[in-house]
ZAMARGU-4260 file (C-alpha; in steps of 0.2 Angstrom, whole numbers, plus 5000, padded with zeros to 4 digits):
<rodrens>
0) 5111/5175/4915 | 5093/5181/4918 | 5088/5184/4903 | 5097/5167/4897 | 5084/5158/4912
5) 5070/5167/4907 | 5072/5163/4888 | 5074/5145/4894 | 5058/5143/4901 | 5048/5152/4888
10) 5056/5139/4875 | 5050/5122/4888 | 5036/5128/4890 | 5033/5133/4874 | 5038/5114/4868
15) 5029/5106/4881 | 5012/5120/4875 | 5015/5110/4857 | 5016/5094/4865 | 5002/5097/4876
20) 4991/5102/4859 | 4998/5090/4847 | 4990/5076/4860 | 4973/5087/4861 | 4957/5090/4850
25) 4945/5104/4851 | 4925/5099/4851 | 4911/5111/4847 | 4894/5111/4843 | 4877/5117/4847
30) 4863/5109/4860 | 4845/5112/4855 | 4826/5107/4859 | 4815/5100/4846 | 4806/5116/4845
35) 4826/5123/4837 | 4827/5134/4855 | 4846/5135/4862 | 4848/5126/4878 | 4857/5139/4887
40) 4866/5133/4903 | 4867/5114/4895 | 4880/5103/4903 | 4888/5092/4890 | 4899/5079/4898
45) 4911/5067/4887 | 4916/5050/4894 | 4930/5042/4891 | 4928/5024/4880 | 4938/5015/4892
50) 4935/5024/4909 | 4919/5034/4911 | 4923/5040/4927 | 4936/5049/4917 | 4925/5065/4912
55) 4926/5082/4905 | 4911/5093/4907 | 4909/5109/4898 | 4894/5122/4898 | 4883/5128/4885
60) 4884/5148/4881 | 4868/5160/4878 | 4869/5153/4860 | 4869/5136/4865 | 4886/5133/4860
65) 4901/5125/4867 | 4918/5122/4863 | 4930/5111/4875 | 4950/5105/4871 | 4949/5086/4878
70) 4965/5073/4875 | 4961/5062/4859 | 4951/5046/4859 | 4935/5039/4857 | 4919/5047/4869
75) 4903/5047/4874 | 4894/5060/4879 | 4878/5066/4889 | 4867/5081/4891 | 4862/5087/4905
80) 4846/5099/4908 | 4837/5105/4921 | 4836/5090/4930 | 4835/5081/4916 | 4850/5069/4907
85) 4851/5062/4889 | 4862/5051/4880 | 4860/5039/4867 | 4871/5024/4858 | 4871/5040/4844
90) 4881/5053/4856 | 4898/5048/4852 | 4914/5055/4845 | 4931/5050/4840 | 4942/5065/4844
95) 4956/5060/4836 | 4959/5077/4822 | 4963/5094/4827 | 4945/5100/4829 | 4931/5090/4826
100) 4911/5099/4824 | 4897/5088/4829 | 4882/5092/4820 | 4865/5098/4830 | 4863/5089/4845
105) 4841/5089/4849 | 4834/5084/4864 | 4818/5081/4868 | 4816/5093/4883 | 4799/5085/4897
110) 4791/5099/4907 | 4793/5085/4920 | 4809/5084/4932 | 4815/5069/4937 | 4817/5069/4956
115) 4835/5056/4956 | 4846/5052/4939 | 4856/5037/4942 | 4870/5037/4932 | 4880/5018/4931
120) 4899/5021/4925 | 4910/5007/4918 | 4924/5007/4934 | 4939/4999/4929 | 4948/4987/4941
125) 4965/4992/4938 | 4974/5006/4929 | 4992/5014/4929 | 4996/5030/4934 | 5015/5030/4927
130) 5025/5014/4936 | 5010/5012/4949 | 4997/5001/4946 | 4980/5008/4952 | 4967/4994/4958
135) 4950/4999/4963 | 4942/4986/4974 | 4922/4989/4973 | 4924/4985/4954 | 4931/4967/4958
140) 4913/4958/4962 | 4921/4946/4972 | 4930/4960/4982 | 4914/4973/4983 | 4905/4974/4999
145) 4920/4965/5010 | 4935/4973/5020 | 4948/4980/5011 | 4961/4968/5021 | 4950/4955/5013
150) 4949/4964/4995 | 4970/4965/4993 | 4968/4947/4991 | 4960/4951/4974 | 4976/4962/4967
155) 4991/4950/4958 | 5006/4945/4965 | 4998/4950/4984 | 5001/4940/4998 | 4991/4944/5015
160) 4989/4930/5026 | 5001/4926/5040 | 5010/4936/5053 | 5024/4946/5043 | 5012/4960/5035
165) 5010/4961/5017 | 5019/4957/5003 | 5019/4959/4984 | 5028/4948/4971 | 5034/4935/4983
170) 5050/4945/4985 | 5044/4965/4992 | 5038/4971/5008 | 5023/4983/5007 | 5024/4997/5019
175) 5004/5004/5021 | 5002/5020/5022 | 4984/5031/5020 | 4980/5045/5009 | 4999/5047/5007
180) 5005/5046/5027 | 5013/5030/5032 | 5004/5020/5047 | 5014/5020/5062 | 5007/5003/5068
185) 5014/4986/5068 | 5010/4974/5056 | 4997/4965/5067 | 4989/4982/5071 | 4989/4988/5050
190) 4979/4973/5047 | 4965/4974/5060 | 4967/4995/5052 | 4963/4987/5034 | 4947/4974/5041
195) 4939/4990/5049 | 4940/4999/5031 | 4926/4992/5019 | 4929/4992/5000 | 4913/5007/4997
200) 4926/5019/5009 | 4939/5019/4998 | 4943/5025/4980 | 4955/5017/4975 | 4973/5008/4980
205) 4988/5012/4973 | 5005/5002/4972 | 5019/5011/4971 | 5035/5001/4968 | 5048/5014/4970
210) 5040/5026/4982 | 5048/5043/4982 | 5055/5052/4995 | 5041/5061/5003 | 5038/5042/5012
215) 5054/5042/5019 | 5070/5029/5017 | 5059/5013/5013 | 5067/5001/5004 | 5053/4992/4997
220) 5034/4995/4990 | 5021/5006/4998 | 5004/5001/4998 | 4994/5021/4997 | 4975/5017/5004
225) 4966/5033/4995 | 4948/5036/5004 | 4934/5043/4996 | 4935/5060/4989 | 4916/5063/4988
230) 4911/5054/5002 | 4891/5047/5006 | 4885/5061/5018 | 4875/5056/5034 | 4879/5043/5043
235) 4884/5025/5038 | 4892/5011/5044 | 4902/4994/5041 | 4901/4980/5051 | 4912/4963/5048
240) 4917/4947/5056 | 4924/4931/5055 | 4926/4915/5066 | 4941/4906/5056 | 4947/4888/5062
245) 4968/4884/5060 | 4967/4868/5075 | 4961/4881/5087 | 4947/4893/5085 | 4949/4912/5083
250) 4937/4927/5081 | 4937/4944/5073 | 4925/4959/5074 | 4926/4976/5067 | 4915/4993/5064
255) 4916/5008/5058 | 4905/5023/5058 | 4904/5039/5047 | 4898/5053/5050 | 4899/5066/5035
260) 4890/5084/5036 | 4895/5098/5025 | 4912/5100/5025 | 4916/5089/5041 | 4921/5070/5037
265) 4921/5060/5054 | 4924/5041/5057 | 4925/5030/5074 | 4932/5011/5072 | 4934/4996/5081
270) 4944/4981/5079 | 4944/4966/5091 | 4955/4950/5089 | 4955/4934/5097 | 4967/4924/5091
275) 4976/4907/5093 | 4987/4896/5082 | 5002/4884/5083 | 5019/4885/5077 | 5030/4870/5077
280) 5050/4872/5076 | 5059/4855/5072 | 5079/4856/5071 | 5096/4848/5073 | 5099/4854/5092
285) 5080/4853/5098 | 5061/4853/5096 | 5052/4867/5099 | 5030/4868/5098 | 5024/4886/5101
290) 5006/4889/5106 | 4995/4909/5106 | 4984/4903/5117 | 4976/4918/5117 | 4981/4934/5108
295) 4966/4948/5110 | 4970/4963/5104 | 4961/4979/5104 | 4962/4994/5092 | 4952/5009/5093
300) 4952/5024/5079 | 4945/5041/5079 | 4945/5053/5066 | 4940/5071/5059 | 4943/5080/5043
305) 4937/5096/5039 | 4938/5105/5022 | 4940/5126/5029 | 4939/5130/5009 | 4939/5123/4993
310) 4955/5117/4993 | 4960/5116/5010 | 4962/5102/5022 | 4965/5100/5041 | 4962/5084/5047
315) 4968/5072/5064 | 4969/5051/5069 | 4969/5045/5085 | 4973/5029/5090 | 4973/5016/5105
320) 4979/4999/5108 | 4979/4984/5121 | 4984/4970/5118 | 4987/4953/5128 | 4994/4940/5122
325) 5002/4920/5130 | 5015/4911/5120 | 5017/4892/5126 | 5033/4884/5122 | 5039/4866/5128
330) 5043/4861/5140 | 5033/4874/5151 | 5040/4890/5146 | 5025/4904/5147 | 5028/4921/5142
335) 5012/4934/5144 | 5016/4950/5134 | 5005/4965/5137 | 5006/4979/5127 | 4998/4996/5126
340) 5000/5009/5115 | 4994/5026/5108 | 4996/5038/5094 | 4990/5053/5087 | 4992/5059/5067
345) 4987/5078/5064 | 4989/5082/5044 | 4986/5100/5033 | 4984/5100/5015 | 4980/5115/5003
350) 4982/5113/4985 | 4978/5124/4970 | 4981/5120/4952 | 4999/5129/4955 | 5004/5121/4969
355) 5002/5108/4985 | 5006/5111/5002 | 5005/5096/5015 | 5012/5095/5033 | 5009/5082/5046
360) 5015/5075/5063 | 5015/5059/5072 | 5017/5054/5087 | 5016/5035/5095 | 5020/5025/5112
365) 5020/5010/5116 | 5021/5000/5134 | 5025/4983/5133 | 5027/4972/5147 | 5035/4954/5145
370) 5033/4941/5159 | 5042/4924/5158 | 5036/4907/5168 | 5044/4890/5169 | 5034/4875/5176
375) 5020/4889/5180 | 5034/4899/5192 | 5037/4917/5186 | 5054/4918/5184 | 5060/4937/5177
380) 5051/4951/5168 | 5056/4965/5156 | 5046/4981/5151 | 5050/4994/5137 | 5043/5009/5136
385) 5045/5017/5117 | 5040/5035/5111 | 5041/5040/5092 | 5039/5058/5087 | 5040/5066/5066
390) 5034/5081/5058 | 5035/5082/5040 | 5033/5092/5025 | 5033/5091/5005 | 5027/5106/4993
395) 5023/5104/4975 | 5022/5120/4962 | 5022/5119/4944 | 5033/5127/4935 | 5025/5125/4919
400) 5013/5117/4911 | 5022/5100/4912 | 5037/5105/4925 | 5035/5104/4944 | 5045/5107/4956
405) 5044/5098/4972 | 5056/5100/4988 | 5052/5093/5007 | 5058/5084/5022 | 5055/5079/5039
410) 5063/5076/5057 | 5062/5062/5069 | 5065/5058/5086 | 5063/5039/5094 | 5068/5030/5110
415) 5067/5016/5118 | 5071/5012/5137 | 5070/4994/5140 | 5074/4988/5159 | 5071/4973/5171
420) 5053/4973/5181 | 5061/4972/5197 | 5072/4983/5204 | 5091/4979/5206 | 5091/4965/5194
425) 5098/4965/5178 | 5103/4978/5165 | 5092/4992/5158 | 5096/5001/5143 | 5092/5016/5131
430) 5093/5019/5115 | 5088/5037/5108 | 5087/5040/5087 | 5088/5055/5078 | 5086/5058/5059
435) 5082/5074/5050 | 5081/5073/5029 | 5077/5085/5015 | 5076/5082/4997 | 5073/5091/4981
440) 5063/5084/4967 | 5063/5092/4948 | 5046/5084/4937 | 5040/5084/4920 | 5026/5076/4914
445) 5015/5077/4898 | 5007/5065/4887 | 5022/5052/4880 | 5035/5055/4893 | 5034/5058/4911
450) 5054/5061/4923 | 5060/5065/4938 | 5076/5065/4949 | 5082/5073/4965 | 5092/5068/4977
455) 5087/5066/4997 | 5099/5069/5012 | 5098/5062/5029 | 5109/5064/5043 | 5107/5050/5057
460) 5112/5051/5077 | 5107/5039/5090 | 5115/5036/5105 | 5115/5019/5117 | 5119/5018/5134
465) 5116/5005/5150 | 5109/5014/5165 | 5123/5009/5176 | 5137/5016/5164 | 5140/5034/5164
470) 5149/5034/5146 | 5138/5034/5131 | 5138/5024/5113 | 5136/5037/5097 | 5136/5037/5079
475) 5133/5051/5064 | 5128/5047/5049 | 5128/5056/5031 | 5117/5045/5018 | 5114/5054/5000
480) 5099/5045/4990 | 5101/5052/4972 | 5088/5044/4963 | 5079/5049/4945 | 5065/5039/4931
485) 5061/5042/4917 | 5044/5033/4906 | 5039/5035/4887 | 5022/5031/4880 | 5030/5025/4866
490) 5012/5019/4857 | 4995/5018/4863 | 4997/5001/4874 | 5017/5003/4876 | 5024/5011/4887
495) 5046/5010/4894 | 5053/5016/4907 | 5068/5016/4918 | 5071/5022/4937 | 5086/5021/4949
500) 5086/5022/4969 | 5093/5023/4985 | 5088/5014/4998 | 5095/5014/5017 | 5089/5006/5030
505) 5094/5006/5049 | 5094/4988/5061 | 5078/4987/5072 | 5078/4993/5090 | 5079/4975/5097
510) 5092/4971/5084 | 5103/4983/5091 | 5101/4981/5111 | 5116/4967/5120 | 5104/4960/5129
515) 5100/4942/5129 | 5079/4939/5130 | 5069/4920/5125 | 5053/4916/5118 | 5060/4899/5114
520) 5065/4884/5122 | 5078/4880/5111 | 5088/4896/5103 | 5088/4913/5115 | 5087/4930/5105
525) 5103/4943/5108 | 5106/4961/5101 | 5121/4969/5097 | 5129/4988/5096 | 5140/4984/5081
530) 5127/4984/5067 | 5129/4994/5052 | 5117/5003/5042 | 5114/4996/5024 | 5112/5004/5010
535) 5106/5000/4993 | 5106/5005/4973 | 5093/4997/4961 | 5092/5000/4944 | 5073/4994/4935
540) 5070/4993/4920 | 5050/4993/4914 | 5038/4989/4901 | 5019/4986/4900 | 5010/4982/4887
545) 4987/4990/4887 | 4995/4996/4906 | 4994/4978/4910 | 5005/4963/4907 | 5020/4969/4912
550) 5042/4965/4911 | 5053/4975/4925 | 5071/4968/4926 | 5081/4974/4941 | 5099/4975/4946
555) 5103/4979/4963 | 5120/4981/4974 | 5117/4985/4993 | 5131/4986/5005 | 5130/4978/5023
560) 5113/4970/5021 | 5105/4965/5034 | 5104/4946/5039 | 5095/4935/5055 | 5109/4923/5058
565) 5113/4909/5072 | 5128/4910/5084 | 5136/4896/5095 | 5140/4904/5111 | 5149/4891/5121
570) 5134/4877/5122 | 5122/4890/5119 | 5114/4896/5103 | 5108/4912/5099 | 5100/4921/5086
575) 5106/4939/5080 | 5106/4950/5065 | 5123/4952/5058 | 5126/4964/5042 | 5137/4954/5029
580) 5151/4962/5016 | 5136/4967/4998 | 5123/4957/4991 | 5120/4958/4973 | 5105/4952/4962
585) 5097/4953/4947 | 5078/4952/4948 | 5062/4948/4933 | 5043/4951/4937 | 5032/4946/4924
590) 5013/4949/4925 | 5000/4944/4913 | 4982/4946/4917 | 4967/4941/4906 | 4953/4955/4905
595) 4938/4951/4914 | 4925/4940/4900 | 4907/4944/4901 | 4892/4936/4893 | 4874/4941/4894
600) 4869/4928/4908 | 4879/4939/4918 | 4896/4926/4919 | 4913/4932/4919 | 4930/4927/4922
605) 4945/4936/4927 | 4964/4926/4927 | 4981/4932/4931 | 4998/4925/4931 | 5013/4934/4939
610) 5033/4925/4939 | 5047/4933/4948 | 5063/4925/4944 | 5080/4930/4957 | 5098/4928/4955
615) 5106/4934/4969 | 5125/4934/4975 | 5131/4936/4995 | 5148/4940/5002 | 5151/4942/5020
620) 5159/4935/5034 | 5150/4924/5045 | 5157/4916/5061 | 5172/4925/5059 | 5173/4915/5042
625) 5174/4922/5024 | 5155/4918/5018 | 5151/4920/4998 | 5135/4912/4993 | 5124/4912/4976
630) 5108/4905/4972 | 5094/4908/4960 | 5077/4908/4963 | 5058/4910/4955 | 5042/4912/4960
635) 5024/4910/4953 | 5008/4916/4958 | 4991/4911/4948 | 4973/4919/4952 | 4956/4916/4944
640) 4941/4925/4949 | 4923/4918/4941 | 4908/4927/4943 | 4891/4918/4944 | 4876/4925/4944
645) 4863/4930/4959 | 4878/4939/4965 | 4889/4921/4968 | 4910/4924/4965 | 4923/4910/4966
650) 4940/4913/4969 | 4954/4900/4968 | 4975/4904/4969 | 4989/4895/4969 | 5005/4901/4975
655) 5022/4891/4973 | 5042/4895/4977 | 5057/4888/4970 | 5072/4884/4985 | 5079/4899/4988
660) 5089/4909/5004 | 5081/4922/5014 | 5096/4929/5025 | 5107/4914/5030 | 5092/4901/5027
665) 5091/4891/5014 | 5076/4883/5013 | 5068/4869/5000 | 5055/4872/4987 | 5035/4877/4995
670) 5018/4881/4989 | 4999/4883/4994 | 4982/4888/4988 | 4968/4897/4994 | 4951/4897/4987
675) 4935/4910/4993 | 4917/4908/4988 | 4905/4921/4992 | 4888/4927/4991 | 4881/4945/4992
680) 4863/4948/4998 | 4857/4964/4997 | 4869/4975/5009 | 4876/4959/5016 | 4890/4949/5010
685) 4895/4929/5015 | 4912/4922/5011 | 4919/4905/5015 | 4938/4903/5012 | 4950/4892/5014
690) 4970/4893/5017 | 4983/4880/5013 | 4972/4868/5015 | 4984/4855/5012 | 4997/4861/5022
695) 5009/4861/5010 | 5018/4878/5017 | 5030/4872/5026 | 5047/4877/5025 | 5063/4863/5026
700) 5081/4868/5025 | 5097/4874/5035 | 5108/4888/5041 | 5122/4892/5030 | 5140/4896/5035
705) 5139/4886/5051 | 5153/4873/5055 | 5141/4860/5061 | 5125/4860/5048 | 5110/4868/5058
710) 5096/4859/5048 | 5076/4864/5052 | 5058/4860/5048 | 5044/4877/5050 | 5027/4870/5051
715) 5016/4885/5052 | 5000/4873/5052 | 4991/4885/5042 | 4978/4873/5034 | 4965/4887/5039
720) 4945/4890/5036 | 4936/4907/5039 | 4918/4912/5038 | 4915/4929/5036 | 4900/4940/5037
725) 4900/4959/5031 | 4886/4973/5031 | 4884/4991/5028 | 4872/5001/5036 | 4864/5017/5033
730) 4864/5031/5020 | 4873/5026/5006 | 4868/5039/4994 | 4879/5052/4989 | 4869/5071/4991
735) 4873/5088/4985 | 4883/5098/4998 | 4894/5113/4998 | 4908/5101/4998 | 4920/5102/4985
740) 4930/5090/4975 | 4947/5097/4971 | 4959/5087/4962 | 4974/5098/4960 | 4982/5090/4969
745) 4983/5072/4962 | 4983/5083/4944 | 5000/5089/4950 | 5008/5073/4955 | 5001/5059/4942
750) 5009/5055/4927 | 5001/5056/4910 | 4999/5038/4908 | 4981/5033/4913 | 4977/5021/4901
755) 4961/5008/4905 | 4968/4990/4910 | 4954/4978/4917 | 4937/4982/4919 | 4918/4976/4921
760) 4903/4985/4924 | 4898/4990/4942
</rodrens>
């Protein structure tokens, strides 16, 4: 059986060796002066046509030659020289035979050095790494210079405003998670995260749309943040803010400054909100207006990273939050929430071209305090205290050349202990969560096809109990999540592929807790112990044409979805979450973007046009009455970006949905448009946007499977214009240091498919 494994591996690797080659070239020549001398110690570099960050440098022997196996394609190359650097519009090659042997290469060597070699690289905005787009933000003019919270704006089918997070596609939540660890912040607290990061701090943003199992159970789309492998040593510093007007005023500030030294990468950012808006509810069984008046939030980060070799990592993020905020509803209902809240991320990474190696921890609490006021007369008050601990780990090793083996998992621990502010007076309650999870991932990757598959175990148990009763509520749970893809490279610009997963996901903490709390004049919200977790299958099936325009159609079956739903409780209604029976749809996203067009007066122009079309099939019981619902659905989104010159970029998008459910609501058709123009000065950057400026967003329909039609009218009154003012400071020139760059790690976990999509010259 040995011998049978052993001879096994000799013949993949030996047929992915082949592969490997048949997709290579070998180039060689010699690099000498005008006088005929050998250059010994010449560095020859070949770009990549399509992505000049994409290198592959080589050194010149005592003879001057060198010989170097780089994928096929067309290059340019450079020499570099004591100091010195040449290249021409002559050095270039198209590597497309077996071997290719350039003739001579002279150089004209000066006795003088030159004291700094700038070097400017076409950066392409976005490329693919597999099924994961890859967008860079400083290559988008209109995004360079600002926030990164500002710069998602930029990517297709992204939606950022409002106060449910992020969203991509219209249909798919994004989960934000930095260098690979999810943040454990909420959604208000990501975004003031984001507008403290400026678009120079980052490298690149990745979308993954199936995230694999070392981010956990998510059932939707991650949104990786990648800093800056080489970062700008010294100290420098970014510095935004914005006064935005939506019927009241509101004001942001953020800052963050680095300090990098050596081996040690340190940061210290601020965020502070101040924020009011108005919200009005208009329904069948009453009016309700809701007024932040204010909400000021505070979020302060600290962060240190330091590199003990050259491929290994320890690193920590500390955080701290306050925030204080008043809702107003009608008729003189106040609640004042304050919350606090801390948390600590400590992470280790080590990586070779073998293998990676990452653990991390977490650990987070939150205090949150809710007082409730009638008529201006404090009537009751609530406080939850919450602690969330997780330590993870996920270990990488390559097999062979194109096989890796990956395996980790991860524990964690959570509870919440919610009780009344005065003593003797209402229920309290605690609800502790436990969940450990392991999975195993097998990978092969070369240059036309890229696989996984694995499967992830989890094993749940949380217990729920009221103080005052001495017997407790418990469930265990077994969830398997086998999952697997597969893509082929099928041409140069085509490339198929096909993934299936599993997806569970468990009812919030407030979803699950009996008791009845309000934030609303005219519906009260209640939690219940019954809820189920749901668990989902999806099917995708994928094609991309130049890594760009893309086709994914997906089928999907989940079992006890989750859904917000309305109750009549004697004259009372509440709102709860309820699971129904399975929910079934079949989903198309179709991208087209236009490559960016430049002339010589320095004008271009960048367009993109994403569809998602949803058919979807419910069946439940709602109301204690047998609930079966379908409806279809699409949505469209539209960007163009022109670029003027002296630095000027003008943005405008347009964003419409179809009528379409969203749980138990079904809501008529709505659509909006935003528009930014700004104006770069140097370090500075000025940008005047505007949001729904017609107030067209506003969302009219009814609840489903209810006796007596429940019908409503959201006006978010997000007509909305923001000026915003960005600066970075300091030293912002990248300088030789004993720091090394290592990318084993990301060698180990991308796929082959890296092809150039949209690009412009920065």
């Amino acid at each position: 059986m040995k011998k049978t494994f052993m001879l096994l591996a000799l013949v993949v690797s030996g047929i992915a060796a082949w592969a490997q080659n048949a997709d290579h070239s070998h180039v060689s020549g010699v690099v000498e002066n005008s006088n005929g001398e050998k250059l010994v110690n010449a560095v020859v570099n070949f770009y990549s046509a399509t992505d000049s960050l994409r290198h592959f440098p080589c050194v010149c022997d005592v003879e001057g030659y060198f010989n170097l196996e780089i994928p096929k394609g067309e290059y340019r190359y450079a020499i570099s020289y004591m100091g010195q650097r040449f290249q021409n519009e002559d050095f270039r090659v198209n590597a497309t035979a077996g071997s290719v042997r350039l003739r001579p290469i002279v150089v004209s060597v000066n006795e003088t050095i030159l004291d700094e070699v700038v070097v400017k690289a076409n950066r392409p905005f976005v490329s693919y790494q597999g099924n994961n787009a890859v967008y860079h933000l400083a290559a988008h003019r209109g995004a360079a210079g600002g926030t990164v919270l500002d710069g998602l704006k930029f990517i297709p089918g992204m939606q950022v405003d409002g106060a449910d997070g992020l969203s991509v596609f219209g249909f798919y939540k994004l989960t934000v998670a930095v260098n690979g660890r999810v943040l454990k912040l909420t959604d208000e607290e990501v975004k003031a995260y984001l507008a403290t990061l400026g678009t120079a701090d980052v490298e690149q943003i990745e979308l993954i749309r199936n995230p694999g199992s070392e981010y956990g159970s998510l059932s939707g789309a991650v949104l990786n943040v990648v800093t800056k492998k080489k970062a700008d040593e010294g100290i420098n510093a970014f510095f935004s803010a914005n006064l935005s007007y939506q019927r009241m005023l509101s004001e942001q500030a953020n800052g963050r400054v680095n300090i990098n030294e050596g081996k040690w990468r340190n940061f210290v950012a601020y965020n502070f909100t101040d924020r009011r808006r108005k919200e009005m509810l208009d329904t069948s069984i009453g009016c309700d207006t809701t007024v932040v008046n204010p909400q000021q939030s505070h979020l302060f980060q600290l962060g240190s990273e330091l590199q003990i070799a050259s491929a290994h990592f320890v690193g920590m993020r500390i955080y701290g939050t306050r925030s204080d905020e008043k809702l107003e509803n009608t008729p003189n209902l106040l609640v004042d929430m304050d919350r606090l809240g801390a948390g600590a991320n400590l992470y280790h990474s080590v990586s070779n071209k073998l293998l990676t190696w990452n653990v991390n921890a977490d650990y987070a609490y939150r205090n949150s305090k809710k007082e409730y006021q009638r008529e201006g007369v404090y009537t009751s008050g609530l406080k939850d205290v919450f602690h969330y601990l997780r330590a993870s780990t996920d270990f990488w090793y390559k097999l062979a050349p194109a096989v890796t083996f990956q395996t980790g998992g991860g524990w964690t621990t959570s509870d919440i202990d919610t009780r009344p502010m005065e003593q003797n007076t209402g229920t309290a309650y605690k609800y502790t969560e436990k969940t450990l999870s392991a999975y195993l991932t097998l990978r092969y990757n070369d240059h036309s096809i890229d696989a996984y598959g694995g499967i992830q175990g989890n094993y749940d148990d949380w217990k729920y109990r009221e103080h005052s009763v001495p017997d407790d509520k418990t469930r265990h749970l077994w969830v398997w999540q086998p999952y697997f893809s597969i893509g082929y490279n099928w041409a140069k610009n085509h490339r198929l592929s096909a993934t299936f997963q599993t997806y569970y996901k468990r009812p919030d903490f407030r979803d699950l807790m009996p008791y009845i709390s309000s934030s609303s004049t005219i519906v009260n919200r209640k939690g219940s112990t019954d809820m189920k977790n749901s668990t989902r299958y999806s099917l995708s099936l994928n094609y991309t044409f130049m890594r760009a325009a893309m086709l994914e159609v997906s089928l999907s079956s989940e079992k006890n979805p989750i859904v917000e739903n309305i109750v009549l409780t004697g004259s009372a209604y509440h709102i709860s979450k309820i699971n129904l029976e399975n929910s079934k749809y079949l989903r198309v996203v179709a991208g087209t973007p236009i490559p960016i067009i430049t002339n010589e007066r320095g004008l271009s122009w960048l367009a993109t046009t994403y569809l998602a079309y949803h058919l979807q099939r419910d069946k439940g019981v709602v109301n204690n009455v047998p609930y079966s619902h379908n409806f279809n659905a699409y949505y469209v989104q539209h960007k163009q970006s022109i670029y003027l010159p002296s630095e000027w970029t003008f943005d405008a998008q347009v964003t419409y949905y179809s009528p379409l459910t969203a749980g138990l609501y079904l809501t008529e058709k709505q659509w909006w448009t935003d528009l930014t123009i700004s104006k770069r000065v140097g370090d500075w950057k000025f940008a005047l946007s505007g949001h729904d400026l017609f107030n067209t967003n506003i969302a009219r329909g009814r609840v489903a499977g209810m006796d007596s039609p429940v019908y409503f009218t959201k006006n978010w009154c997000r007509p909305k214009i923001t000026l915003g003012v960005n600066v970075a400071l300091g030293n912002k020139k990248l300088k030789t240091s004993n720091r090394k760059n290592v990318d084993a790690d990301s060698r180990l976990k991308q796929s082959a498919d890296e092809g150039i999509t949209i690009g412009e010259n920065k």
